[in-house]
C-alpha positions in Angstrom: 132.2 105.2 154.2 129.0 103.7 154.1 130.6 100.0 154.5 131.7 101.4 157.4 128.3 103.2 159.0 126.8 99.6 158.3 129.2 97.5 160.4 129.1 100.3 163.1 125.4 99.7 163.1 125.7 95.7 163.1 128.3 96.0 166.0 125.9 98.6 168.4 123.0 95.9 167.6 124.7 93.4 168.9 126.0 95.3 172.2 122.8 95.7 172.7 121.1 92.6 172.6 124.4 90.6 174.2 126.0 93.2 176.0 123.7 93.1 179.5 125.2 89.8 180.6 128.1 90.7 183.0 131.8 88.4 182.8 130.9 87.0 186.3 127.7 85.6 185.2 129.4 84.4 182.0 132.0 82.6 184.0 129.2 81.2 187.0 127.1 79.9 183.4 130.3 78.3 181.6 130.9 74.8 182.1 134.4 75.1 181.5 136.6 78.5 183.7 139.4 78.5 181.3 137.6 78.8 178.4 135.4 81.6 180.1 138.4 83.2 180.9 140.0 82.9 177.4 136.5 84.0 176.0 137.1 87.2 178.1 140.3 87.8 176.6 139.1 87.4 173.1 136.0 89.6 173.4 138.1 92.7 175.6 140.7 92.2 171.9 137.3 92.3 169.8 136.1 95.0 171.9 139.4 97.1 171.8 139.3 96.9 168.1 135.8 97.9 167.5 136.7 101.0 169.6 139.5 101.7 167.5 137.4 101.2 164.2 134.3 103.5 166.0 137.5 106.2 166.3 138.9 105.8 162.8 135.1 106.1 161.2 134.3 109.2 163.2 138.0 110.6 161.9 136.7 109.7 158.4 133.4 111.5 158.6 135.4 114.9 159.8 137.7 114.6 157.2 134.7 114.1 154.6 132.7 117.5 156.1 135.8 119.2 155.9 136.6 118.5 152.2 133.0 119.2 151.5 133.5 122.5 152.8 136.4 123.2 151.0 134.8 122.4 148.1 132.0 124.6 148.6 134.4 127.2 149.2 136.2 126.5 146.1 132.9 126.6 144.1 131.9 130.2 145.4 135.2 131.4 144.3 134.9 129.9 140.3 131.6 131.3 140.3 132.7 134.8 141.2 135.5 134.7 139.3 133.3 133.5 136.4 131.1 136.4 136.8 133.9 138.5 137.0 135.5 137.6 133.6 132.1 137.9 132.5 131.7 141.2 133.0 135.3 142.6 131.8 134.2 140.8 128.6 131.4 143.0 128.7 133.4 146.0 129.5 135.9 145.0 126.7 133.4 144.7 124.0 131.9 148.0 124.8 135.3 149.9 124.7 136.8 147.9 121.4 133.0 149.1 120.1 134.2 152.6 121.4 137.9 152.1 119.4 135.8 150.9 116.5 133.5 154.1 115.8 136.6 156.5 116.5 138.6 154.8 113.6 135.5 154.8 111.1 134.9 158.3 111.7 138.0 159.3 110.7 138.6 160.7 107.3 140.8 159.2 104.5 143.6 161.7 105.2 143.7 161.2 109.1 143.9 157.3 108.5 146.6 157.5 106.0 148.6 160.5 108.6 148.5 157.7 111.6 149.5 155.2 109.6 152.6 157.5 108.6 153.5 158.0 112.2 153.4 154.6 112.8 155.6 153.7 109.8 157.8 156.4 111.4 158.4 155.1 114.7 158.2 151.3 113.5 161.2 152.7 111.2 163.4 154.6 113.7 162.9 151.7 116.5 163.9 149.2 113.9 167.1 151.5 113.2 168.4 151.3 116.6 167.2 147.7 117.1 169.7 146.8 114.1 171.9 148.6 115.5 172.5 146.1 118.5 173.4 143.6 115.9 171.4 141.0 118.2 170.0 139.2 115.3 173.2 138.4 114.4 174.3 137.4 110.5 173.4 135.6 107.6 169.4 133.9 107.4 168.6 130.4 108.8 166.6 127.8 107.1 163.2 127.1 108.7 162.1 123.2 110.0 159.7 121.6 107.3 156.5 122.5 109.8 158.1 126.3 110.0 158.2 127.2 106.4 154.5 125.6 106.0 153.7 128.0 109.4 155.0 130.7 107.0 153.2 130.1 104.4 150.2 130.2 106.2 150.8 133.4 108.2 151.9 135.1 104.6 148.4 133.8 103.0 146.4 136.1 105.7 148.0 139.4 104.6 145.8 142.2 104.3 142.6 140.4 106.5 141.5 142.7 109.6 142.6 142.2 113.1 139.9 140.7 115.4 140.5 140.8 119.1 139.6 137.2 120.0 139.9 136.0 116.2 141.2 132.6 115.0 140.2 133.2 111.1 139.7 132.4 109.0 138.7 136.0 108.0 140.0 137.4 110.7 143.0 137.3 113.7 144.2 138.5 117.1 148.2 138.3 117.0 148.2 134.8 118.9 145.0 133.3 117.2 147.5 134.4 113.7 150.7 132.5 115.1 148.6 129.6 116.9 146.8 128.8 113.6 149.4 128.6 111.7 151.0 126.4 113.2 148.2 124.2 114.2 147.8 124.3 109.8 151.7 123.1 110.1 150.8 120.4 112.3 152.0 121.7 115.5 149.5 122.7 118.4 150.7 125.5 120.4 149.3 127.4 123.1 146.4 129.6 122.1 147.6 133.2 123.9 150.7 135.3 123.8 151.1 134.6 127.4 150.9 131.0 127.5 153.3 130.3 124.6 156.0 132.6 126.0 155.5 130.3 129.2 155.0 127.4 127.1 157.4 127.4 124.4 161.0 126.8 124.0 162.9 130.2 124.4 165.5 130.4 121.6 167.9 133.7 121.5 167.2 136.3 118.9 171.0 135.5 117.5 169.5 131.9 116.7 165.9 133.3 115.3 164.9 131.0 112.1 161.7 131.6 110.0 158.8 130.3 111.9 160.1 131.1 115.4 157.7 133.4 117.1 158.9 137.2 118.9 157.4 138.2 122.2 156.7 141.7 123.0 156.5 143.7 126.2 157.2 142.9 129.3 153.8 141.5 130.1 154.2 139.2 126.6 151.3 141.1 125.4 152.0 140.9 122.0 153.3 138.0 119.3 154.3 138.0 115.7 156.1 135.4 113.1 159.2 135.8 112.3 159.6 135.5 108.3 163.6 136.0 108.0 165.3 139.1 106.9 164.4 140.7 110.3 160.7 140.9 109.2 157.6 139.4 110.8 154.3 138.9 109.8 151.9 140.1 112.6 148.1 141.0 113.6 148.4 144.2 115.1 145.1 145.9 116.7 142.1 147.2 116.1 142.0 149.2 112.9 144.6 147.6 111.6 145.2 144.3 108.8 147.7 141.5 109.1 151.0 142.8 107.6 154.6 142.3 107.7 156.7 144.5 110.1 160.0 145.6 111.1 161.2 142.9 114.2 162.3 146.0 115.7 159.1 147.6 116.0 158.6 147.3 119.6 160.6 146.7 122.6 161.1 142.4 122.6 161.1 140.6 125.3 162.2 137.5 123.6 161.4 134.7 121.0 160.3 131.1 121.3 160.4 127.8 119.0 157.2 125.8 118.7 159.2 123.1 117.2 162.6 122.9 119.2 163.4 119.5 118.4 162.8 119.6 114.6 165.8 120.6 112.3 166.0 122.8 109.5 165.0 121.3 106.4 168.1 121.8 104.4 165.7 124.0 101.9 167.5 127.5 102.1 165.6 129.9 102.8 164.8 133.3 100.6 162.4 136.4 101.8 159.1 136.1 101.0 158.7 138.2 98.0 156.0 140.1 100.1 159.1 141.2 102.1 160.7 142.5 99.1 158.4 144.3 98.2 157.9 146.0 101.0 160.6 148.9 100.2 163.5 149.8 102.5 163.4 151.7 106.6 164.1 155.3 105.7 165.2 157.2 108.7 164.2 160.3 109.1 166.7 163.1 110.9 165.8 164.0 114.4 162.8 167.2 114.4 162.0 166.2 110.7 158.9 165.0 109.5 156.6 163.9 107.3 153.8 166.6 106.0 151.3 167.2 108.3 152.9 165.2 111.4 154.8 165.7 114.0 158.7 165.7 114.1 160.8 162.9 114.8 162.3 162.8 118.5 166.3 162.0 118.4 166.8 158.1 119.6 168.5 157.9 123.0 172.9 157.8 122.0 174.7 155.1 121.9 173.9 151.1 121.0 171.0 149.8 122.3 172.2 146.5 124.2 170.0 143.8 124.8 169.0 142.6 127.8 167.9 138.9 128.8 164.8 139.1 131.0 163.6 136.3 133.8 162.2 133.3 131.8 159.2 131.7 133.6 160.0 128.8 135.3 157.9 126.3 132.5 160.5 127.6 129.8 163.2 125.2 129.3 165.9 128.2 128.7 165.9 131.7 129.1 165.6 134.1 126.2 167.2 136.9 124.8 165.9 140.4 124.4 164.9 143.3 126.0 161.9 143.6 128.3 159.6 146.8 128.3 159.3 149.2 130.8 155.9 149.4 132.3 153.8 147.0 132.0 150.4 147.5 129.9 147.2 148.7 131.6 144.3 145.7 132.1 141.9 146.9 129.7 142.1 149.3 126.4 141.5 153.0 126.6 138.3 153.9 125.8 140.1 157.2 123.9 142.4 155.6 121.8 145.7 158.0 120.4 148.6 156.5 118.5 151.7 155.2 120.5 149.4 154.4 123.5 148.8 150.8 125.0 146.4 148.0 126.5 145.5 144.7 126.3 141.9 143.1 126.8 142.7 140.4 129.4 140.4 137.5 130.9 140.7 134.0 132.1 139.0 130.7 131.5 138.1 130.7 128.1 141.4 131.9 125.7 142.2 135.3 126.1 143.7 136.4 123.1 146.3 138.9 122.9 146.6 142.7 121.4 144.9 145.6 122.2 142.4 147.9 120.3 144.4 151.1 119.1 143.3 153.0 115.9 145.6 152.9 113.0 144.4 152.6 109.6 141.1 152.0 108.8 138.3 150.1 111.2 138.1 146.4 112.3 136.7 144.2 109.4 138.1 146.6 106.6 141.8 147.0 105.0 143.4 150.1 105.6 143.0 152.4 102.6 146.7 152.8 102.2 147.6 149.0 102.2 150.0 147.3 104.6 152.8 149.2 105.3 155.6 147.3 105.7 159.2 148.9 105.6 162.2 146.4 104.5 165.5 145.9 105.9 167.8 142.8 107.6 168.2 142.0 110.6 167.4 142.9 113.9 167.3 143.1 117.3 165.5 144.7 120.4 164.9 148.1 120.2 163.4 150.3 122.7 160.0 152.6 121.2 160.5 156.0 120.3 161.1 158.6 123.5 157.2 160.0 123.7 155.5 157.1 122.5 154.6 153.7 123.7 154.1 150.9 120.5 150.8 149.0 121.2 150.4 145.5 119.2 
């Protein structure tokens, strides 16, 4: 552009030192009319093109403004939008300090009665969830970088959940999943969001250890899957890294960080931790454990999965059920078992789960352990009537 400015400045210079000399006095001065006459033709050609380049520079320069004013524009709107994350960060911090102080002021007995009820509707939704049979039969045998992602995920048992956290002392669910694999070798998106988007979508029938379940329509939550329809997850505030039913809330599908490796031909046993972890007890419809309230009955008949809209980034579409309603933007300042939220933002990574109490506070284990009932296989599994499972 300024190549150009410079010759349009050259070019008036000259038509104004040389351009007060009219054709007729050209030709009357010329020694020879043809050439006069072919000098005319030349410089109306010369002249025609300047014009044309005058035209084309002016073009140039609107063009130019108007990107520049786009790109203010554009700048005006990151800024706000900066400011705006900024200040839900704010807002988050001061409510997951709000979830915080409710679960340390709760006694010893009231921890260990919400981490009952939780065991109990983890339990019953993991009853009807096998009973889809959409796990399907018999265990898989992880790739070489899944069994290390396992091992990984199983070595952070019992260390607190940390909205935001990547370790090492402490997780979110997707900092838990996208570290282990990162350990394994594998760099996957940092948020539960972006590797449902991201990652291949495998069907729940097809689920080896390593693969990573999706839950909620919104893909607000993400856990490991260990084999043995078990998962290893990071759950929310108040709560440790544990292993958990599959079933324990509604799926919306699974993903494979590392579609184009093959098993390693290992076999594959559950972890011990898994074993360990006892069997699902179900509990009759209006029983209940002492001091909590009963049971509802599960809805009749088999829970049927269903295969939800995969994003368009995802090479295939998944298998499992979506959730009903979607989660609300930020977590409730009054946190109550079976209730749901996720801290959200943009920009930076926004990692996934939402503060609900269960257990004992952030950045302490729960004073009961981690629960973790035991049985095989799995599939989606809607949450119990009255209650809403938060990750």
């Amino acid at each position: 552009m300024d190549a150009g400015l410079d010759v349009a400045a050259e070019l008036a210079a000259d038509q104004y030192q040389n351009g007060n000399l009219s054709a007729y006095g050209q030709l009357l001065l010329t020694s020879d009319p043809y050439q006069a006459v072919h000098m005319g033709e030349l410089l109306a050609a010369a002249g025609r093109s300047q014009a044309a380049f005058i035209a084309d520079l002016k073009s140039e320069q609107g063009n130019l403004q108007q990107l520049k004013t786009q790109a203010g524009a554009a700048l005006a709107d990151t800024q706000k939008l900066l400011g705006q994350q900024d200040q839900n960060k704010t807002q988050i911090a001061r409510q997951l300090a709000t979830v915080e102080q409710i679960v340390s002021s709760l006694t010893g007995v009231q921890q260990a009665q919400l981490q009952a009820l939780e065991q109990q509707q983890e339990d019953q939704a993991q009853l009807a969830f096998l009973a889809s049979g959409a796990l399907g039969q018999g265990e898989r045998a992880p790739s070489a970088a899944g069994r290390q992602a396992v091992a990984f995920a199983l070595a952070q048992l019992n260390k607190p959940y940390l909205w935001g956290g990547i370790g090492p002392d402490a997780y979110d669910c997707s900092g838990l999943t996208s570290q282990a694999w990162l350990h394994s070798g594998v760099q996957i998106p940092r948020t539960s969001e972006d590797q449902w988007a991201g990652l291949q979508h495998v069907p729940l029938n097809q689920l080896r250890p390593g693969d990573l379940v999706v839950y909620y329509a919104s893909a607000e939550h993400i856990a490991m899957y260990i084999g043995g329809g078990f998962v290893v997850q990071a759950p929310h505030t108040g709560a440790v890294v544990r292993i958990s039913p599959i079933g324990m809330a509604p799926i919306l599908g699974a993903v494979r960080p590392d579609p184009q490796s093959p098993s390693d031909g290992g076999g594959w046993q559950v972890p011990d931790a898994v074993k360990n972890a006892g069997t699902v007890t179900p509990l009759a419809p209006g029983t209940t454990a002492p001091g909590l309230p009963a049971v509802p009955p599960l809805p009749s008949g088999p829970v049927v999965p269903v295969t939800p809209p995969a994003p368009s980034t995802a090479p295939s579409a998944p298998s499992g059920t979506p959730s009903g309603n979607g989660p609300s933007p930020h977590p409730s300042t009054v946190p109550t078992p079976g209730t749901s939220s996720t801290p959200g933002g943009f920009g930076s990574p926004t990692p996934s789960g939402s503060p609900r109490p269960s257990g004992s506070p952030s950045g302490s284990t729960s004073p009961s352990g981690s629960p973790a009932p035991s049985t095989s296989g799995s599939a989606p599994a809607p949450s119990v009537p009255g209650t809403t499972p938060t990750p």
